[in-house]
Biopython code that builds the backbone (N, CA, C, O; Angstrom):
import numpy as np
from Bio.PDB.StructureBuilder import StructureBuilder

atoms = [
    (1, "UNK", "N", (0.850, -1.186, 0.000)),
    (1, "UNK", "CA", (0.000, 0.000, 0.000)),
    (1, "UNK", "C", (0.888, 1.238, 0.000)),
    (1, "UNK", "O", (1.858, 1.334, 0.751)),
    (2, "UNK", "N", (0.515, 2.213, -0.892)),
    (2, "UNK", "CA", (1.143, 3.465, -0.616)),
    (2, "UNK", "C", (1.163, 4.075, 0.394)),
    (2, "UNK", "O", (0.293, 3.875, 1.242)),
    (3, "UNK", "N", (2.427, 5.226, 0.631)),
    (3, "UNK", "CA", (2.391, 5.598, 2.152)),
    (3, "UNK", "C", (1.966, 7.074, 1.971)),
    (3, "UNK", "O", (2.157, 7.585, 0.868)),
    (4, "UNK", "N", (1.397, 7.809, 2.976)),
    (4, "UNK", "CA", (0.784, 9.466, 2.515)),
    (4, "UNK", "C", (1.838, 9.964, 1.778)),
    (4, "UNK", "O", (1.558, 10.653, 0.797)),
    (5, "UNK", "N", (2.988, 9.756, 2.052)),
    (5, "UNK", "CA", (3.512, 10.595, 1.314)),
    (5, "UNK", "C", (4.017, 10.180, 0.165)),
    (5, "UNK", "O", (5.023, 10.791, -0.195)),
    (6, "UNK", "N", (3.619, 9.293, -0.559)),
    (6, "UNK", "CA", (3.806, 8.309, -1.992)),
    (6, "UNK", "C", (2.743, 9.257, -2.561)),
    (6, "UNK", "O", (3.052, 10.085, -3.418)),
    (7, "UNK", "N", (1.272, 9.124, -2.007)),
    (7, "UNK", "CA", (0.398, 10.114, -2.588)),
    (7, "UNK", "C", (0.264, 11.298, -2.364)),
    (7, "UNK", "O", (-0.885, 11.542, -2.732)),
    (8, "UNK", "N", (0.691, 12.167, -2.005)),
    (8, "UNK", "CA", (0.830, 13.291, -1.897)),
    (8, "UNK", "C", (2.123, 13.977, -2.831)),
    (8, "UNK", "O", (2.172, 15.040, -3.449)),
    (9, "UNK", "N", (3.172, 12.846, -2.642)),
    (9, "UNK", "CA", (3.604, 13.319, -4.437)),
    (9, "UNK", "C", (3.228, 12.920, -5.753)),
    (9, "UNK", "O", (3.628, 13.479, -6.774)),
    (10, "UNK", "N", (2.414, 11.894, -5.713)),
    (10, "UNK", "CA", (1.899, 12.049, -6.818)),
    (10, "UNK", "C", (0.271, 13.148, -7.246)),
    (10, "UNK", "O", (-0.366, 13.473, -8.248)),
    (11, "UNK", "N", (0.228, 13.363, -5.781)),
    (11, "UNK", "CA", (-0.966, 14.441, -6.311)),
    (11, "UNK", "C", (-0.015, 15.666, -7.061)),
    (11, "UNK", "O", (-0.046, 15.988, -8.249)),
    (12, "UNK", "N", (0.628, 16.096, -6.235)),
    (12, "UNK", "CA", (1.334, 17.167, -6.950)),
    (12, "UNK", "C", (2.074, 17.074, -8.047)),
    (12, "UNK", "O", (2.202, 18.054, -8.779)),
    (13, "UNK", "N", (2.539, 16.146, -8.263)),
    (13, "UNK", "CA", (3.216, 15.549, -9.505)),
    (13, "UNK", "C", (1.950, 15.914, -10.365)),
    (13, "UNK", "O", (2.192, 16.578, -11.373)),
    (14, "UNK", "N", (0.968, 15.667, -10.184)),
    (14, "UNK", "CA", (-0.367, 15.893, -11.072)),
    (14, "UNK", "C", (-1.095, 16.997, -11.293)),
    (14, "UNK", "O", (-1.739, 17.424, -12.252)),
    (15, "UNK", "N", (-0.889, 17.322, -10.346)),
    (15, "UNK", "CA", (-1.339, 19.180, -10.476)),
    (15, "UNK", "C", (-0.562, 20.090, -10.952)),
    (15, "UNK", "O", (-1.026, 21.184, -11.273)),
    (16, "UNK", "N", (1.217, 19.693, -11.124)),
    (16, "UNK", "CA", (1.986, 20.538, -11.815)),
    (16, "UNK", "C", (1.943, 19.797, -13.155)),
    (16, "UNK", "O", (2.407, 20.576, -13.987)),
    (17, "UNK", "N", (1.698, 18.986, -13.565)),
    (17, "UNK", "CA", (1.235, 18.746, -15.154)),
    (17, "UNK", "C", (-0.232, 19.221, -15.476)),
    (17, "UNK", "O", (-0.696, 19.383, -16.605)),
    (18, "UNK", "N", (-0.859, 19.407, -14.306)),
    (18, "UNK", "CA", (-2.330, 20.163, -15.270)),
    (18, "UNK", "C", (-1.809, 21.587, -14.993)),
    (18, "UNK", "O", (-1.694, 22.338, -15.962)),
    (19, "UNK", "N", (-1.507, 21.998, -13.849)),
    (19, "UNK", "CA", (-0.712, 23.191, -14.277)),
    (19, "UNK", "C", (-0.046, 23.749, -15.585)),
    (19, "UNK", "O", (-0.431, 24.641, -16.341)),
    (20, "UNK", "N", (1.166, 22.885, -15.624)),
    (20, "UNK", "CA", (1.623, 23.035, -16.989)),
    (20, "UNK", "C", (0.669, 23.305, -18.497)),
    (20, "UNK", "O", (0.742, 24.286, -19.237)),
    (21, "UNK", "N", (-0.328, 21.939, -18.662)),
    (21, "UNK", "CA", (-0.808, 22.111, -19.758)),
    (21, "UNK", "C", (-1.908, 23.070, -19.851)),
    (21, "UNK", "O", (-2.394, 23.338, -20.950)),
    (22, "UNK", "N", (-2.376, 23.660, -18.661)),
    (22, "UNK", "CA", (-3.072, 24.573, -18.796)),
    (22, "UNK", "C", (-2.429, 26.233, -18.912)),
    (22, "UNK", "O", (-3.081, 27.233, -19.209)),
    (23, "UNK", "N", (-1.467, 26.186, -18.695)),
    (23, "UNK", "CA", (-0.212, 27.213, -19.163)),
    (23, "UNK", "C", (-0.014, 27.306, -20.647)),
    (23, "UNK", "O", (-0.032, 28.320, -21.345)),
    (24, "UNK", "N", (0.169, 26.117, -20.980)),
    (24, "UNK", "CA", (0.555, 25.657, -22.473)),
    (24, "UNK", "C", (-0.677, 26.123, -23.247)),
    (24, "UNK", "O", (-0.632, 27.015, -24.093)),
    (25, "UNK", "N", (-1.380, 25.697, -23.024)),
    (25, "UNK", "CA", (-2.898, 26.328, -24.200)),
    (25, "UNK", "C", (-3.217, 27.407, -23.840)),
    (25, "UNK", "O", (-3.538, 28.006, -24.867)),
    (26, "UNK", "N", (-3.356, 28.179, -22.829)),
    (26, "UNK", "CA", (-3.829, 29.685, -23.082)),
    (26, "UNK", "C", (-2.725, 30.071, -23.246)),
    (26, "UNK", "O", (-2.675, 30.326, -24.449)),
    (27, "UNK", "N", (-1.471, 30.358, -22.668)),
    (27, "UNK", "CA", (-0.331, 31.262, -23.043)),
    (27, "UNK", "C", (-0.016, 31.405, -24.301)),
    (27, "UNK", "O", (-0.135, 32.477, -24.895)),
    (28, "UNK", "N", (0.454, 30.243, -24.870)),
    (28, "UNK", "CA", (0.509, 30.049, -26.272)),
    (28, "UNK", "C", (-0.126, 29.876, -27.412)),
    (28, "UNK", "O", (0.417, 29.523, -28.459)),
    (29, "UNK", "N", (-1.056, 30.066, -27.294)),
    (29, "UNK", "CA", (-2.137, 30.642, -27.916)),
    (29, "UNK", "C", (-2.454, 31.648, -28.435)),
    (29, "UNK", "O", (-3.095, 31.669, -29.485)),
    (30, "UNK", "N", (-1.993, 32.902, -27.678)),
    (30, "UNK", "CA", (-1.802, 34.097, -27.717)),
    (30, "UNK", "C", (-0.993, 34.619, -28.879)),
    (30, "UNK", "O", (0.063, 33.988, -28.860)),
    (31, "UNK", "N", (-0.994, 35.155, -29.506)),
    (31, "UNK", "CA", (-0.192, 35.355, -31.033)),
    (31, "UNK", "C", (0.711, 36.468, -30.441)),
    (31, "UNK", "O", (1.906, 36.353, -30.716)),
    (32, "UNK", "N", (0.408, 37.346, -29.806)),
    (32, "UNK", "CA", (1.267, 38.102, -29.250)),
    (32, "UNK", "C", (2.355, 38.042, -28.680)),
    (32, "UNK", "O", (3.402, 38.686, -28.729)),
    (33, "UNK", "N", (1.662, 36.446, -27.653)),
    (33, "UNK", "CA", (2.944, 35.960, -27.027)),
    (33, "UNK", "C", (3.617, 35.237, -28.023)),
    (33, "UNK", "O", (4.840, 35.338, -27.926)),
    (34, "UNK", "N", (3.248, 34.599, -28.874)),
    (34, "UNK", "CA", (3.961, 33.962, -29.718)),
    (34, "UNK", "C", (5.078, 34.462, -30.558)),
    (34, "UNK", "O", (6.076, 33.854, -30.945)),
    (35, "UNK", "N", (4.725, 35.657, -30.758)),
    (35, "UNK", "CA", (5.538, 36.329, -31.981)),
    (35, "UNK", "C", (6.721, 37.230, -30.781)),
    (35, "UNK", "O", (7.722, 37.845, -31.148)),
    (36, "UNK", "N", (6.273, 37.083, -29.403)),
    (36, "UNK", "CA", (7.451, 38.136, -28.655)),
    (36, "UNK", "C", (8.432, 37.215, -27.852)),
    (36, "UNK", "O", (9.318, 37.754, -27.190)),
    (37, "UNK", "N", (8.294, 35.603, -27.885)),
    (37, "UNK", "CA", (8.881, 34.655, -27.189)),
    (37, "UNK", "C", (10.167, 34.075, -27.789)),
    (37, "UNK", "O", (10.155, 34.465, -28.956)),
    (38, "UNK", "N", (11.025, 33.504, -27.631)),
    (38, "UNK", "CA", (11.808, 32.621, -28.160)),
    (38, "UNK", "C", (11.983, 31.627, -27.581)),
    (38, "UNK", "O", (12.123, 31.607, -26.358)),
    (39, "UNK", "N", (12.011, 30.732, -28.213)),
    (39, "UNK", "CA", (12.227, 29.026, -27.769)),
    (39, "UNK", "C", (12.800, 29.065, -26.250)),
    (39, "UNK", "O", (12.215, 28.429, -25.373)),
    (40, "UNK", "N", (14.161, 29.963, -25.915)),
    (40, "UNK", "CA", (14.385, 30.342, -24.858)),
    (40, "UNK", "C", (13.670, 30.626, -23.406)),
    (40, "UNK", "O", (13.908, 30.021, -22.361)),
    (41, "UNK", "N", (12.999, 31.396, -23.548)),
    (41, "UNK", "CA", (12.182, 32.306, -22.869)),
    (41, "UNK", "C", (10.960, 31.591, -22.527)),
    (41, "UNK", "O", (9.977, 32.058, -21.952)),
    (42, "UNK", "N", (11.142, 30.369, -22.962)),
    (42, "UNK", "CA", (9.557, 30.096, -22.825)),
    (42, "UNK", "C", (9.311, 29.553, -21.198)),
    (42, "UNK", "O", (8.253, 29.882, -20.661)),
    (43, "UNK", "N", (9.990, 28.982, -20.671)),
    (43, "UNK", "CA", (9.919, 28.474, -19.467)),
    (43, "UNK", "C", (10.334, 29.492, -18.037)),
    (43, "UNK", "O", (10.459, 29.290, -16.829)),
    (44, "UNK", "N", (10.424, 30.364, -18.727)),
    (44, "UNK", "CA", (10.603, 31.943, -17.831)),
    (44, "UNK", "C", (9.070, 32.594, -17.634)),
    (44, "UNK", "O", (8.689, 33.238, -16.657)),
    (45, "UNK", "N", (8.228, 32.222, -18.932)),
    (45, "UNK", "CA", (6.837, 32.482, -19.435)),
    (45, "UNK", "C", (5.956, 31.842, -18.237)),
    (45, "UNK", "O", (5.466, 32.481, -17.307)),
    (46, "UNK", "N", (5.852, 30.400, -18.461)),
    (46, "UNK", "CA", (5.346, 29.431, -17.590)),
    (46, "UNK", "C", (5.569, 29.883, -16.076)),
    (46, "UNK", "O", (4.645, 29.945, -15.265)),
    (47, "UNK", "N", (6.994, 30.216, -15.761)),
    (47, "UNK", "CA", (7.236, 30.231, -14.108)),
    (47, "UNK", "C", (6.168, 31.771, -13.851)),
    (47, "UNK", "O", (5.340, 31.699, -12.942)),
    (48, "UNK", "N", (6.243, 32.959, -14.595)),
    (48, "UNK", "CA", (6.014, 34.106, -14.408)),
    (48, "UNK", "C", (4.122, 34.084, -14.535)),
    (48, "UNK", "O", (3.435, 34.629, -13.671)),
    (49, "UNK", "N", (3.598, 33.465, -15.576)),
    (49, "UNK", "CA", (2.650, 33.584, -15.402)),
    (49, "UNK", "C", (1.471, 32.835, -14.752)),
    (49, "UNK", "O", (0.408, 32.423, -15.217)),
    (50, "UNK", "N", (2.113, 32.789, -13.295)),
    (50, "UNK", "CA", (1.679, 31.733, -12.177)),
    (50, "UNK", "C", (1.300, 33.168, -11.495)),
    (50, "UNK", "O", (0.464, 33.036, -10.601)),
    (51, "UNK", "N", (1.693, 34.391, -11.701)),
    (51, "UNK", "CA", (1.430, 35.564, -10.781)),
    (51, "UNK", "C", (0.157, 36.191, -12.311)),
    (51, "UNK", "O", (-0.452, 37.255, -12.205)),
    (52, "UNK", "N", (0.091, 35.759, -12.899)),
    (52, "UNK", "CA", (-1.229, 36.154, -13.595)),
    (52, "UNK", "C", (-2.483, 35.703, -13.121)),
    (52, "UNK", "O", (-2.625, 34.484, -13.209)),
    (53, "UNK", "N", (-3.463, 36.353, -12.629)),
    (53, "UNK", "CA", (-4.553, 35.924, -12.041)),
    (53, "UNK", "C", (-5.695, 35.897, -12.626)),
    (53, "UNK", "O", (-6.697, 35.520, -12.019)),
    (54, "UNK", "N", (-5.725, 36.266, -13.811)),
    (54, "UNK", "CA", (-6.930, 35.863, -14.822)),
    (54, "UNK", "C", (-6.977, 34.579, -15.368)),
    (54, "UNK", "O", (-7.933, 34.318, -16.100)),
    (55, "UNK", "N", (-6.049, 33.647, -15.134)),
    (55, "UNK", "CA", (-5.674, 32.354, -15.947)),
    (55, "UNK", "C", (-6.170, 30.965, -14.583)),
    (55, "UNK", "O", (-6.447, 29.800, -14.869)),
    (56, "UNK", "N", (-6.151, 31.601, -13.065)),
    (56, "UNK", "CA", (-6.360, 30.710, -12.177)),
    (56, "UNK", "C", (-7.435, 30.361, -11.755)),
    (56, "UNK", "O", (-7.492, 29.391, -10.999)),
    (57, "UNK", "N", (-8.932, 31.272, -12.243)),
    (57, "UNK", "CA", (-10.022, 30.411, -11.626)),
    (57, "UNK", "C", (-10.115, 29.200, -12.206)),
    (57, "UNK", "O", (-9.955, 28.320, -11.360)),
    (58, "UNK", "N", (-10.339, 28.705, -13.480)),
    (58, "UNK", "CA", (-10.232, 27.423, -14.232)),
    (58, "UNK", "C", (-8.914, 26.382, -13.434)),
    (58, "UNK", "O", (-9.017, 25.173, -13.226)),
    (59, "UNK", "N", (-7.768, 27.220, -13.103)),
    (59, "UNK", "CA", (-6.995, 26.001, -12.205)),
    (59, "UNK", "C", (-7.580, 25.737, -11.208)),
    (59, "UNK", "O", (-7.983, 24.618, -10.892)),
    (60, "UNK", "N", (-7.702, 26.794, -10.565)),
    (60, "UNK", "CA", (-8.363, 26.593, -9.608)),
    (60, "UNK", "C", (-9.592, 25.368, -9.334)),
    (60, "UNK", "O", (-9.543, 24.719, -8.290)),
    (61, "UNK", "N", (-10.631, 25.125, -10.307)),
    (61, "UNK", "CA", (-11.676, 24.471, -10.091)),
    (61, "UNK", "C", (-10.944, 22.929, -10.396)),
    (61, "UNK", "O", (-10.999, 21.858, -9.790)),
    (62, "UNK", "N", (-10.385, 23.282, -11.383)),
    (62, "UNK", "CA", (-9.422, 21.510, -11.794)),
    (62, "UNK", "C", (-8.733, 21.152, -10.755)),
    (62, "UNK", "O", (-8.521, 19.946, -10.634)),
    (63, "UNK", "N", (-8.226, 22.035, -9.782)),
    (63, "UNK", "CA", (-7.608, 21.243, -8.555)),
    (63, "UNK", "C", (-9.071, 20.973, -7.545)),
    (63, "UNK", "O", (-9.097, 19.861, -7.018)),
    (64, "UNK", "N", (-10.052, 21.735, -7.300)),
    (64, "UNK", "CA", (-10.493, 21.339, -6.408)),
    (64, "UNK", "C", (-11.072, 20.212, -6.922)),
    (64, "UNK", "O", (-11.483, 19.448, -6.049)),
    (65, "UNK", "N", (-11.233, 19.872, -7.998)),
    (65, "UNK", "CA", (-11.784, 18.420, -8.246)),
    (65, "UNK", "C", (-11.264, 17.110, -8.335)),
    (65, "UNK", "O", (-11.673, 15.949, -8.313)),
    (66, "UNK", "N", (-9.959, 17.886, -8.468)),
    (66, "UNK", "CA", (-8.666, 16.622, -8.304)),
    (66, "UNK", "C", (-8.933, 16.202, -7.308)),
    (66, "UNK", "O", (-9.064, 14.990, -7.137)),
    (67, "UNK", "N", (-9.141, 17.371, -6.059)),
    (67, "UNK", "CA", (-7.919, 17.091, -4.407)),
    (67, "UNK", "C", (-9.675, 16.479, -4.021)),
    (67, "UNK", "O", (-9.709, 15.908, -2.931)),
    (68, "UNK", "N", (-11.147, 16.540, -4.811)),
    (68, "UNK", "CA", (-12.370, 15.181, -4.100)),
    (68, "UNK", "C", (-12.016, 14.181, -4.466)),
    (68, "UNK", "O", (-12.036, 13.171, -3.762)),
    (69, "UNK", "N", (-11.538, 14.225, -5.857)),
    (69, "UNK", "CA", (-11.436, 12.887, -6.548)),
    (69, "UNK", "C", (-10.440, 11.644, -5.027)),
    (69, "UNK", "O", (-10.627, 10.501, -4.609)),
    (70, "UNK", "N", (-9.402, 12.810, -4.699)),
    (70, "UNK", "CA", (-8.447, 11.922, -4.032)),
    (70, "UNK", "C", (-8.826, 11.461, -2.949)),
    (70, "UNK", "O", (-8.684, 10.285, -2.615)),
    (71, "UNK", "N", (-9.676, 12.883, -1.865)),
    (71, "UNK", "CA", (-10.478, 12.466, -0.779)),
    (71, "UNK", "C", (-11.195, 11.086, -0.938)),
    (71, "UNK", "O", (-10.822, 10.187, -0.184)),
    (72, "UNK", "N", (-12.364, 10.778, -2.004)),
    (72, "UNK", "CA", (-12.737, 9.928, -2.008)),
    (72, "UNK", "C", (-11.990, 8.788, -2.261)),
    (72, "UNK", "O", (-12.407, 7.731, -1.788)),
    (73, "UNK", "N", (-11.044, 8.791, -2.864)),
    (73, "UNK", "CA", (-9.989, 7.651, -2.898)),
    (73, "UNK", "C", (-9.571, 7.149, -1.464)),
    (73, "UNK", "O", (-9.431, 6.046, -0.935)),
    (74, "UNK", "N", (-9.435, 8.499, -1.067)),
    (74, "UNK", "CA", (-8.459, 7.976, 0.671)),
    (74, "UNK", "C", (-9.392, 7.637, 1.314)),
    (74, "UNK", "O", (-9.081, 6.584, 1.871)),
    (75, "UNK", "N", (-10.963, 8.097, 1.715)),
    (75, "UNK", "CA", (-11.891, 7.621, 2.260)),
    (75, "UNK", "C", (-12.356, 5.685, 1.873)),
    (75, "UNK", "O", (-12.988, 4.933, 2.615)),
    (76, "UNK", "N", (-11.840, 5.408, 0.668)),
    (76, "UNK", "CA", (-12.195, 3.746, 0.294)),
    (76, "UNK", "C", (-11.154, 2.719, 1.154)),
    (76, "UNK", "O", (-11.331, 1.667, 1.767)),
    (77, "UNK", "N", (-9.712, 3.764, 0.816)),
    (77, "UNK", "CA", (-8.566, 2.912, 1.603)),
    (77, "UNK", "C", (-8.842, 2.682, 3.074)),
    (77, "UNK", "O", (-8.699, 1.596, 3.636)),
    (78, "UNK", "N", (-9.352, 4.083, 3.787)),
    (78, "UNK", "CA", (-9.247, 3.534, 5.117)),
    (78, "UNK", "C", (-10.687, 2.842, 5.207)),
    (78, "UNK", "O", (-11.018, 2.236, 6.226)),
]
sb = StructureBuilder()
sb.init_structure("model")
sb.init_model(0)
sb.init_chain("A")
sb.init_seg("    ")
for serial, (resi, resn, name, xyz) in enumerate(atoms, 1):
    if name == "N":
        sb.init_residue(resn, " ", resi, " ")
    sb.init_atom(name, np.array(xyz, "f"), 0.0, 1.0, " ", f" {name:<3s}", serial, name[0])
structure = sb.get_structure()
């Protein structure tokens, strides 16, 4: 059996990939950003626009549905 803290990195392990891909489709998307970025820069993009707050209610709701999904998981184990 996994131990809390086996799952608790893989929650986060999971929330920084929906993180990510939800970075990935609106940021880049943006033609603006597209045309002012370089291949470089792009992961400077990602870290920085974690302080953009128009992009987090939608994270926002995808984690809180993650972190029932898991509750109810941990509620079967014990």
């Amino acid at each position: 059996m996994a131990t809390e803290f086996d799952l608790l990195k893989d929650q986060n392990d999971k929330l920084n990939d929906i993180l990510r891909q939800h970075q990935i489709e609106h940021i880049f998307k943006d033609p603006t950003m597209q045309n002012s970025m370089s291949k470089e820069d792009r992961g400077d993009v990602l870290v920085n626009s974690v302080d953009d707050q128009s992009s987090l209610p939608p994270l926002i709701a995808e984690y809180e549905k993650h972190l029932e999904e898991l509750s109810s998981q941990l509620t079967c184990y014990q």
